[in-house]
GUKEMAR-995194 format. One record per atom (N, C-alpha, C): y, z, x. Coordinates in steps of 0.001 Angstrom, whole numbers, plus 500000, padded with zeros to 6 digits. Example, Ala and Ser with C-alpha at 12.3 -4.5 7.8 and 13.67 -1.06 7.14 Angstrom:
<nodes>
494310507800513190;495500507800512300;496700507800513200;497750507080512850;498940507140513670;500030507870512900;
</nodes>
This chain:
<nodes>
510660494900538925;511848495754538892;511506497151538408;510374497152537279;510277498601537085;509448499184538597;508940498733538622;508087499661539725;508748500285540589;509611499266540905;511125499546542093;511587500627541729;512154500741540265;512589502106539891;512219503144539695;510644502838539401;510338504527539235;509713504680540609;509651503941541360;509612504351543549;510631504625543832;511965504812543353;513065505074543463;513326506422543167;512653506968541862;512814508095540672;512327509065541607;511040508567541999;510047509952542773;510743510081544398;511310508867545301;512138509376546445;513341509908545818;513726509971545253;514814510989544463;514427512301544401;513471512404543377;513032513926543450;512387514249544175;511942513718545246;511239514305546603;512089514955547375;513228513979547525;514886514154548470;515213515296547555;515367515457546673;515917516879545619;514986518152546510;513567518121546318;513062518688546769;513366519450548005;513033518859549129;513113518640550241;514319520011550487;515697519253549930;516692520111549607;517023521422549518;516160521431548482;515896523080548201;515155523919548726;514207523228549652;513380523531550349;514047523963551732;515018523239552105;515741523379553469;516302524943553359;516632525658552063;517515526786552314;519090526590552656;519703525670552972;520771525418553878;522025526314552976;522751526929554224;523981527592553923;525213526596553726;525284525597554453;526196524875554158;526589524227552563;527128525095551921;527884524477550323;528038523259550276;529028522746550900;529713521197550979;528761520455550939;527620520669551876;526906519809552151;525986519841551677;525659520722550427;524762520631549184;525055520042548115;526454520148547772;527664519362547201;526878518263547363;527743517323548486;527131516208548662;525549515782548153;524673516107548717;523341516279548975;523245515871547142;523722517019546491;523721517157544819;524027515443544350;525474515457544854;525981514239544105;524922512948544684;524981512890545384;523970511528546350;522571511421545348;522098512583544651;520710513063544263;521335512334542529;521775512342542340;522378512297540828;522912511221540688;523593510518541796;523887508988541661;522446508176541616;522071508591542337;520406507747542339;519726507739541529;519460509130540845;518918509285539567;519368508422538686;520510508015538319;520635507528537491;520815506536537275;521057505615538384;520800504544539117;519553503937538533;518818504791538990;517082504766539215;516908504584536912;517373505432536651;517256505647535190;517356504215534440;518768503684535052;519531502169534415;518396501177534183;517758501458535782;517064500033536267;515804500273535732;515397501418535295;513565501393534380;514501500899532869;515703501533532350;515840501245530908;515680499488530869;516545498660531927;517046497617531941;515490496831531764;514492497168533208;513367496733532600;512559496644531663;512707497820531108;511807497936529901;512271496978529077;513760497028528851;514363496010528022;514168494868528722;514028494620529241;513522492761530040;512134492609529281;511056494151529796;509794493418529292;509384493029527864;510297493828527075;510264493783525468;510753492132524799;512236491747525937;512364490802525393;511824489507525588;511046490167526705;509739488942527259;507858488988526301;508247490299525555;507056490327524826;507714489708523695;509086489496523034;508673489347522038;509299487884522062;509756487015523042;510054485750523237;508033485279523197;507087485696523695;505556485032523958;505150485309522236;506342485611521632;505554486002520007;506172484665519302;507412484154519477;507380482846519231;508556483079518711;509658482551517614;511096482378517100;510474483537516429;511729483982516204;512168485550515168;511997485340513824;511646485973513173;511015486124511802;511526487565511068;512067487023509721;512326488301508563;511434488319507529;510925489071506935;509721489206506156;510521490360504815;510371489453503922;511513490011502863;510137490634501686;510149491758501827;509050492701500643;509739493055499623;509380492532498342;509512493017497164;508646493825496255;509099494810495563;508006496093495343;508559496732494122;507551496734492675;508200497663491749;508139498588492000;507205499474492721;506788500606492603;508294501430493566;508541503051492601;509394503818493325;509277504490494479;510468504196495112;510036505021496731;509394506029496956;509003506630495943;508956507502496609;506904507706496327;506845506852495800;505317506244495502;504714506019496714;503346506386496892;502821506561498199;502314505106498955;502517503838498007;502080502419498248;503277502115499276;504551502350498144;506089501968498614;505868502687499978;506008504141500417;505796504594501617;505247504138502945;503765503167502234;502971502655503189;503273501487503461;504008500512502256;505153499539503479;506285500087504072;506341501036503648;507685501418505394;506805501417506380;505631502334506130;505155502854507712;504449501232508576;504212499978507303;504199498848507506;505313498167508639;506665498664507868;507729497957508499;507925498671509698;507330499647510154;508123500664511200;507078499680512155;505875499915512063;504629499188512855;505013497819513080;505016497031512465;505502495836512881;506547495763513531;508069496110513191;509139496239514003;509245496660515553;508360497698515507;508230498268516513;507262497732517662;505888496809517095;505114496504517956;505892494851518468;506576494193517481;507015492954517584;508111493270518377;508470494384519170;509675495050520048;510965494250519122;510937493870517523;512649493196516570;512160491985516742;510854491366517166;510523489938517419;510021489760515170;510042490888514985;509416490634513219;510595491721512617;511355491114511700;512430492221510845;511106492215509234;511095493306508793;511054493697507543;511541494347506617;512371493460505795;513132493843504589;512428494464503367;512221496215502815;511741496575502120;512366496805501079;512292496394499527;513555496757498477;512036496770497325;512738498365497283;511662499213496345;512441498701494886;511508500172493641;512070500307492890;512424498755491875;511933497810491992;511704496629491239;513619496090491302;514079495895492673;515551495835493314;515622494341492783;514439493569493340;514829491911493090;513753491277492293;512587492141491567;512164491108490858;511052492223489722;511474492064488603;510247493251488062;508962493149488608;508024493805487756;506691493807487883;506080492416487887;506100491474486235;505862490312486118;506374489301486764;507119489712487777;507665488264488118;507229488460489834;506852489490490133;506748489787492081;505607488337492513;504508488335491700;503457487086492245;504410485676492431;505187485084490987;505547484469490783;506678484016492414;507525485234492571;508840485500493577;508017485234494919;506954485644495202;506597485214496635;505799483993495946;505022483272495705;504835482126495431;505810480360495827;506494481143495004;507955479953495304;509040480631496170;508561481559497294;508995481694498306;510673482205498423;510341482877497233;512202483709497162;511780484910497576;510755485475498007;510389486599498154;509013486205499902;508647486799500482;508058486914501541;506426487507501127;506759489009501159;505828489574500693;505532490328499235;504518490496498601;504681492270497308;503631492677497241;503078493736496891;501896494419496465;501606494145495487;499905493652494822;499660493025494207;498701493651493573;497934493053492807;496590493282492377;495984492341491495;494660492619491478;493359491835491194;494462490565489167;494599491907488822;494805492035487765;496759490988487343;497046490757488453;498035489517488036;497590488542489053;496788488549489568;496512487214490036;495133486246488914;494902486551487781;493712486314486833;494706484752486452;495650484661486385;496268483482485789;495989482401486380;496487482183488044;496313481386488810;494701481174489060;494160482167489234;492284482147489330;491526483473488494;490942482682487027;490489483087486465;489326483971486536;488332483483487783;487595484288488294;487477485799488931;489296485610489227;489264487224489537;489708488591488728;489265488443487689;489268488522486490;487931490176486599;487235489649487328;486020490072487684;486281491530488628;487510491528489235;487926492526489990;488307493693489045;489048493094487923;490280493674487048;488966495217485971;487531494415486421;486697495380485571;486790496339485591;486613497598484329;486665498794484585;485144499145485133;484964500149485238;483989500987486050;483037499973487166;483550498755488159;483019497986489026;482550498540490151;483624499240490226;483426500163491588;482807501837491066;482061502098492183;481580503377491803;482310504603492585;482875504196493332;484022505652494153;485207504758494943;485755505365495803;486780504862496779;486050504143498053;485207504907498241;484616504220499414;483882502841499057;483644502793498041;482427501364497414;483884500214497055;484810500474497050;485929499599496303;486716499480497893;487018500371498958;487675499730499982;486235499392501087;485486499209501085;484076498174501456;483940497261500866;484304497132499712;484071495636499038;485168494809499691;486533495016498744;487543494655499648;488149494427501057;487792495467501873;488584495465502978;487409494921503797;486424494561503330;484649493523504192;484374491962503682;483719491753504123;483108490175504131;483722489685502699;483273490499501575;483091490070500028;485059489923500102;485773490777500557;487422490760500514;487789489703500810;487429489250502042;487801488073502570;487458486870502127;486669486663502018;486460485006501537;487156485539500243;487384486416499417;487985486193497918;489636486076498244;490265487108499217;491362486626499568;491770485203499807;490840484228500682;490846483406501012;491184482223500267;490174482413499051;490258481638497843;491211481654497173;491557482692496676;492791483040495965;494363482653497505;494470482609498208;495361482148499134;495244480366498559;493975479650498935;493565478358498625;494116478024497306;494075478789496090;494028478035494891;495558478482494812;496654479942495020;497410480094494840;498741480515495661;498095479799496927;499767479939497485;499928481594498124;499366482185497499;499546483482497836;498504484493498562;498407484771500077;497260485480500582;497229486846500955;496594487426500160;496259489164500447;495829489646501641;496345490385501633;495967490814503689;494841492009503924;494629492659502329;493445494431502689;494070494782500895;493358495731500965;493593496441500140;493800497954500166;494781498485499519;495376499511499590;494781500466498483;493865502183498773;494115502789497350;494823503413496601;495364502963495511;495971503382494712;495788504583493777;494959505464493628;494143506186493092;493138505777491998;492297506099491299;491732506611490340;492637506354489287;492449505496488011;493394505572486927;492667506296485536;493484506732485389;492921508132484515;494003507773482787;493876508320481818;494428508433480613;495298509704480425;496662509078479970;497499510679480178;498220510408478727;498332511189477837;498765510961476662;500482512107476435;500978511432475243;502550512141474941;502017513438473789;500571513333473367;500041514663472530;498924515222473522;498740516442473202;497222517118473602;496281516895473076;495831515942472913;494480515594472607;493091514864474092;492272515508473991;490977515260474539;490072513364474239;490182513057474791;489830511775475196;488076511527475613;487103511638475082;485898512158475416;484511510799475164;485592510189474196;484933508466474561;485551507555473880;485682506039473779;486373505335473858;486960505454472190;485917505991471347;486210506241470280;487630506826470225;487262507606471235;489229508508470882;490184508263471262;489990506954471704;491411505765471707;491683504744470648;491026504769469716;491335503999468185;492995504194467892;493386503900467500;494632503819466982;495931504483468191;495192504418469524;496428505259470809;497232503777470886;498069503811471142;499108502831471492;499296502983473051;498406502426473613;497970502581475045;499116501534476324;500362502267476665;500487501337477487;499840500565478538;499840499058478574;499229498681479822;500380497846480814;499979497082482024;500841496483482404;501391494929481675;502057493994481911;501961492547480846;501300491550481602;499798491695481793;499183490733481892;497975490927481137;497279489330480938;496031489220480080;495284490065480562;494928490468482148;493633490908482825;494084492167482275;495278493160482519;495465494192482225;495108494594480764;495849493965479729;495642494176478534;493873494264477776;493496493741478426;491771493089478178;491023494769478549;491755495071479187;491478496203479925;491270497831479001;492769497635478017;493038498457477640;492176498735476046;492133497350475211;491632496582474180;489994497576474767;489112497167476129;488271497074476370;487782499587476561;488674499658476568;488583501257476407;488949501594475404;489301501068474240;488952501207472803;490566501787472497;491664501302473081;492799501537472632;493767500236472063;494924500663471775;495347499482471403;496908498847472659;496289498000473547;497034498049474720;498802497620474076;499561497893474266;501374497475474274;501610497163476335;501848496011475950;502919495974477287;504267496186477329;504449496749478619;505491497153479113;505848497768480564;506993497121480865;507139497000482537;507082498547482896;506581498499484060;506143500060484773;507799500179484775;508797499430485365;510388500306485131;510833501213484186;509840500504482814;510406500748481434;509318502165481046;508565502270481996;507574503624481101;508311504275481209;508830505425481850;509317506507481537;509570506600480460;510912505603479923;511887505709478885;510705505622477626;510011504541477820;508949504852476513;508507505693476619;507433506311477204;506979507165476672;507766508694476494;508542508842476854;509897509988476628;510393509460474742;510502508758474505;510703508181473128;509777508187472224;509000508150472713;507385507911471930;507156506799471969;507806505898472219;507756504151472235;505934503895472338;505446504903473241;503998504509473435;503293505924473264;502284505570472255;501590507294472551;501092507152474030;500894506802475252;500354507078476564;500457506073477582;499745506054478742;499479505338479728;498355505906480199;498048504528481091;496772504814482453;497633504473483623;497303505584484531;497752505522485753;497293506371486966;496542506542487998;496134507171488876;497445508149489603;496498509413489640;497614511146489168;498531510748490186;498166510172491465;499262509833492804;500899509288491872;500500508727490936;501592507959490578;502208508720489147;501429509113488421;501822509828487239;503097511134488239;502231511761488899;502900512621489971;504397512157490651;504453510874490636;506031509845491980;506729509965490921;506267509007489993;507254508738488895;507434509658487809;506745511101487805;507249511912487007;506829511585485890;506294510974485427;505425510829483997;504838512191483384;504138512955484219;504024514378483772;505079515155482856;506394514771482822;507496515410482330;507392514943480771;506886513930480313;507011513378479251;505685513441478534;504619514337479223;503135513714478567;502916515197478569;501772515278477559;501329517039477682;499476516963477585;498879515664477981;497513515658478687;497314514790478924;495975514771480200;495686513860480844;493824514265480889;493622512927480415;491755513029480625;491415511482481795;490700512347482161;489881511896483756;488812511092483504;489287509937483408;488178508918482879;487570508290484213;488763508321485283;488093507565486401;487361505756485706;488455505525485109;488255503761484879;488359502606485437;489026503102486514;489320502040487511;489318502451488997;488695501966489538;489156502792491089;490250501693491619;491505502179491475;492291500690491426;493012500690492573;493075499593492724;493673499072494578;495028498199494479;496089498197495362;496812497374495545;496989496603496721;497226495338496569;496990494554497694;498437493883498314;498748494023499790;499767493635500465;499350492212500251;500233491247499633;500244490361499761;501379488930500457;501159487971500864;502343487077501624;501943485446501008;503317484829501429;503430483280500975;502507483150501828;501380482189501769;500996481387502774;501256480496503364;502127479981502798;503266478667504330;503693479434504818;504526480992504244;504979481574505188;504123482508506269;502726482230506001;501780483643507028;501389482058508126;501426480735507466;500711480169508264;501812479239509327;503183479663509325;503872479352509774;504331480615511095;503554481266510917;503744482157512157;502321481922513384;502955482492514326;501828482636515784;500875483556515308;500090483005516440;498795484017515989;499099485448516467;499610485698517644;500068486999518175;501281487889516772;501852487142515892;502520487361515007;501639488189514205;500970486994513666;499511487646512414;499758488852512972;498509488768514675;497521490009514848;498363491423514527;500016491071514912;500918491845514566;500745492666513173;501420491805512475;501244492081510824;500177492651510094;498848492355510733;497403492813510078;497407494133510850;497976494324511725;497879495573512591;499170496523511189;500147496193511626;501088497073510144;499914497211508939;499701495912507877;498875495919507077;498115497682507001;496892498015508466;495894498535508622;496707499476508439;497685500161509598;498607501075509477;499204501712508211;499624500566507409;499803500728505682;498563501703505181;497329500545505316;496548501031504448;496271502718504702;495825503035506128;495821504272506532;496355505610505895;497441505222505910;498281506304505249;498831505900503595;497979504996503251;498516505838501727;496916505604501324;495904505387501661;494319505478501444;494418507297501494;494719507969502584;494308509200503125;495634509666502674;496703509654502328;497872510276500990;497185510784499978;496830509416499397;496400509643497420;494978510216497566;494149510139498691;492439510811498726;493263512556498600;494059512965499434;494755514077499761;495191514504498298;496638514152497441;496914514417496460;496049514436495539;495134513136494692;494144513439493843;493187514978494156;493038515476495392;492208516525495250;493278517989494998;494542518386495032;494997519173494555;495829518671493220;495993517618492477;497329517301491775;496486517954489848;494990517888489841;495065518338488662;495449519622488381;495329520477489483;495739522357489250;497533521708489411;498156520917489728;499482520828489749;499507520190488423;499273519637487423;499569519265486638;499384520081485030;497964521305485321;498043522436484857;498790523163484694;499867523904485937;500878524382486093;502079524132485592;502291522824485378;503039522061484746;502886522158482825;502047522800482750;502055522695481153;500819521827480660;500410520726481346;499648519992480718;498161520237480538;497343520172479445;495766520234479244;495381519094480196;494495518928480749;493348518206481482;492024518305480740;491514516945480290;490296516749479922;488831516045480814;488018516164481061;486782515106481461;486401514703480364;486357513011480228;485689512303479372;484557511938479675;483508511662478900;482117511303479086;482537509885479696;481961509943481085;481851508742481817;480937507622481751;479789508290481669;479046507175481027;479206506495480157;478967507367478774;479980506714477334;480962505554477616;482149505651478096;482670504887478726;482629503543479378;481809504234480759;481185503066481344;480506502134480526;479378502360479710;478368501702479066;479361500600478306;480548501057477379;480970500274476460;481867499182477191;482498500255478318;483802498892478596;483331497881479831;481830497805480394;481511496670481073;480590496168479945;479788496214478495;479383495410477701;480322494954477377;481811495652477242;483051494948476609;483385493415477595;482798493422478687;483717492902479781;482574491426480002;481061492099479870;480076491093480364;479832490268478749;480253490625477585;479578489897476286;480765489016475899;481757489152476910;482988488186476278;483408487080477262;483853486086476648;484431484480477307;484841485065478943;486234486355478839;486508486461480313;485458486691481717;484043486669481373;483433486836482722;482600485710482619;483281484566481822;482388483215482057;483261482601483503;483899482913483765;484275482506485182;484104483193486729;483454484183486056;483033485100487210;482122484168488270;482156485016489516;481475484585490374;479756485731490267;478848485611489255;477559486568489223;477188486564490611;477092485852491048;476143486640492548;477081487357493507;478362486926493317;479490488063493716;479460489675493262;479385489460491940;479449490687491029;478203491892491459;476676490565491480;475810491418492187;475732492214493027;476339491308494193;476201491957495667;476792493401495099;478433493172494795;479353494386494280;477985495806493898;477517495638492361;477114496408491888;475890496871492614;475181496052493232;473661496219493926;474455497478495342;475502496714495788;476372497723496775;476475499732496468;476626499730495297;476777500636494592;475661501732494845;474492501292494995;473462502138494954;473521503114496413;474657503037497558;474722503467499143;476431504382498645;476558504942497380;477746505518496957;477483506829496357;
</nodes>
């Protein structure tokens, strides 16, 4: 039927042609000529829309029963992760021609921070963005991700992840918990931003900081492990703390200090580069393994799409946001990185939490490092 119509479209505008081509004095009978040319056209128009709509609903009947995919997300919209499941939901919607709905509810709408693993798990929730660092409960081993200085840039942390070493760990963690990660997303660089001006230059000069972290063990271990004294508290709830003083600071990569406006409440930030930290699209696995495979290829296609644009967002912002945060009033420090480094992976390798590590995992990781 389409073909019909657009062989229809072009003897239309040929006959239009033709027309104008004749010169003819006769009005009336250009009249005519006009209207005859314009009924067809549009004629011709109906029958490509009608097909197209036939072939869509024939692509997305070979995708199998209709599916809603319900995403839950603390992070605020206007956060460049949150962004990259829309451009998620637009991709899928659009390639599944409505054969895949995705429900996105930012801003921690249906489930805080601590509870998003839990909410898709027992399947009140579909999908959330995740990380290394709340999945340590269910599998202790990945624990090993949550390390500070593991990764040596962006490129060495989305090669680990988004390659061979990603997958089988996704895999596992799907196996032991119900819950399977699809890539990993970067989140930026997490850096130290404090509510005083003070310079941050090694771990020493986090003794007595009241360091917010997120409320999990992996996180907190984290904070303890850069020589501060970690407080949890839900990413909803920072602002208000640290606007109060509730916390002398946070760690958070500038993409996000920047969304959520944290800058307004802090007057420095030192560049520790402690984490090259990632967030991961994650789904139920009865619910990923209850779809077609043409479904998946769907979804991993959004996934990529995701990652795309907020990988090449936050690479973008991190390279202008410290002169924006200057401007803003705030001091910017570089802390001795090494310093750093040295203490908070002895912190990480001399204690009980990396007795579950996977070492020849860790290897590959760090041996990886040396092509960065």
């Amino acid at each position: 039927m389409k073909k019909k119509a657009l062989s229809l479209l072009l003897t239309v505008a040929l006959t239009a042609s033709m027309l104008v081509g004749c010169g003819s004095s006769a009005a009336p009978a250009e009249e005519k000529a006009e209207e005859k040319v314009e009924e067809a056209t549009t004629e011709a128009a109906e029958e490509v829309e009608e097909s197209t709509e036939e072939a869509a609903g024939e692509a997305a009947a070979d995708l199998g029963d209709p599916v809603t995919l319900t995403v839950t997300l603390t992070a605020v919209s206007t956060d460049t992760h949150a962004q990259a499941m829309m451009k998620f939901k637009e991709y899928v919607e659009k390639e599944s021609a409505g054969n895949i709905t995705v429900d996105v509810y930012t801003d921690a709408q249906l489930f805080a921070q601590e509870e998003e693993v839990a909410a898709v798990v027992g399947g009140d929730a579909d999908m959330t963005l995740t990380s290394a660092s709340w999945l340590t409960t269910g599998s202790p081993w990945v624990s090993m991700f949550t390390a500070g200085y593991l990764y040596k840039s962006y490129q060495h942390m989305t090669d680990v992840l988004n390659g061979e070493i990603g997958e089988e760990v996704f895999a596992k963690i799907s196996e032991e918990q119900g819950i399977l990660p699809l890539g990993a997303f970067y989140l930026g660089s997490r850096e130290i931003s404090l509510g005083q001006d003070k310079e941050i230059k090694t771990p020493a000069d986090l003794n007595g900081i009241n360091l917010r972290m997120p409320n999990s063990d992996a996180w907190l271990f984290l904070g303890k492990a850069l020589g501060a004294n970690p407080t949890p508290i839900s990413f909803s709830e920072l602002y208000t703390s640290l606007q109060t003083g509730a916390v002398d600071g946070q760690d958070n990569p500038l993409p996000t200090v920047e969304s959520a406006k944290f800058y307004e409440v802090q007057k420095s930030i030192t560049i520790t580069d402690h984490l090259v930290d990632s967030v991961w699209p994650a789904i139920n696995t009865e619910k990923w393994n209850s779809l077609t495979d043409a479904q998946k290829e769907i979804i991993l296609g959004g996934v990529e799409a995701g990652r795309k644009y907020c990988d090449e967002t936050n690479l973008d912002k991190e390279a202008s946001l410290v002169e924006f945060f200057k401007e803003q009033g705030l001091s910017v420090y570089e802390a001795d990185k090494d310093a750093f480094q040295k203490e908070v992976l002895d912190c990480y390798l001399n204690d009980p939490i990396s007795a579950d590590w996977d070492m020849d995992t860790y290897q590959k990781i760090v041996d990886m490092s040396a092509n960065y």
